[in-house]
N, C-alpha and C positions, 0 to 999 in steps of 0.2 A: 075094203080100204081101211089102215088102222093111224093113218093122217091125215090131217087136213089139205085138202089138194093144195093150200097157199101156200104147204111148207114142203112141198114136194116138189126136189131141187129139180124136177126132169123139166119143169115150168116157171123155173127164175128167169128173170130179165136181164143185162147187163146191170142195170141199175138199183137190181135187190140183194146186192152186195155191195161191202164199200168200204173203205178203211179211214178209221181217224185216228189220228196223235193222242199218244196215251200223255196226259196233262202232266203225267210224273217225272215219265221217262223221254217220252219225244218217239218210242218206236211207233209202230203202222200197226193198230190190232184189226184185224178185218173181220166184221158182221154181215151177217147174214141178215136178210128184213125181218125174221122172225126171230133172230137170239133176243134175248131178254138182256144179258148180261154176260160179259166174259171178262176174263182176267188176261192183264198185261202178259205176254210171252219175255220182256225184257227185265219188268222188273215186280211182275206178281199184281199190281195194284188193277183192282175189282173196279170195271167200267162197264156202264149202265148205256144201252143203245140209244144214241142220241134222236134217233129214228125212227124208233119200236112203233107202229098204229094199233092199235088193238079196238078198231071202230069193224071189222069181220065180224066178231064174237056177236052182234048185234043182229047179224044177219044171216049167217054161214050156217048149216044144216051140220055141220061137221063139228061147232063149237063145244059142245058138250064133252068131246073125247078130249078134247085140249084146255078145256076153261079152266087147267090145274093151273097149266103154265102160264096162261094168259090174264088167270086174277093175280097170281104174284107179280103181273109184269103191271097189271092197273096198279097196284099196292105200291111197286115201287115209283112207278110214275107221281102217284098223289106225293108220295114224302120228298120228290125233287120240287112241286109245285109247293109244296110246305115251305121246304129250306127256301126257296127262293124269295116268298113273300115275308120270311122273315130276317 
């Protein structure tokens, strides 16, 4: 196996997908439970998974293949909990 079974769409739920309003444009950007980040298809503007859990990594046998992706996504997480307290 060279994925984490979490991100292995043959075992998505209805509910680990999901679309929110890009804050710029108004369109529908649809995520995955495990994107990190994707960019506006209307008008380009960079959105951050309002959703992302990355509480796996803690316990998942699998984490090590993917803990690239998934410290960028802690990294970005911490600098949302930053701006916000400031």
């Amino acid at each position: 196996m060279d994925r984490c079974p979490g991100q292995d769409q043959r075992y998505l739920k209805p509910s680990d997908v999901f679309e929110v309003p890009c804050p710029e444009c108004g369109h529908m950007v649809e995520f995955f439970k495990f994107d990190v980040k994707l960019n506006c298809r209307g008008c380009g503007r960079e959105m951050r998974n309002p959703k992302l859990d990355l509480g796996c990594a803690k316990w998942c046998k699998y984490a090590d293949k993917c803990l690239g992706d998934l410290e960028k996504g802690r990294r970005l997480m911490q600098d949302d909990k930053k701006k916000e307290q400031e």
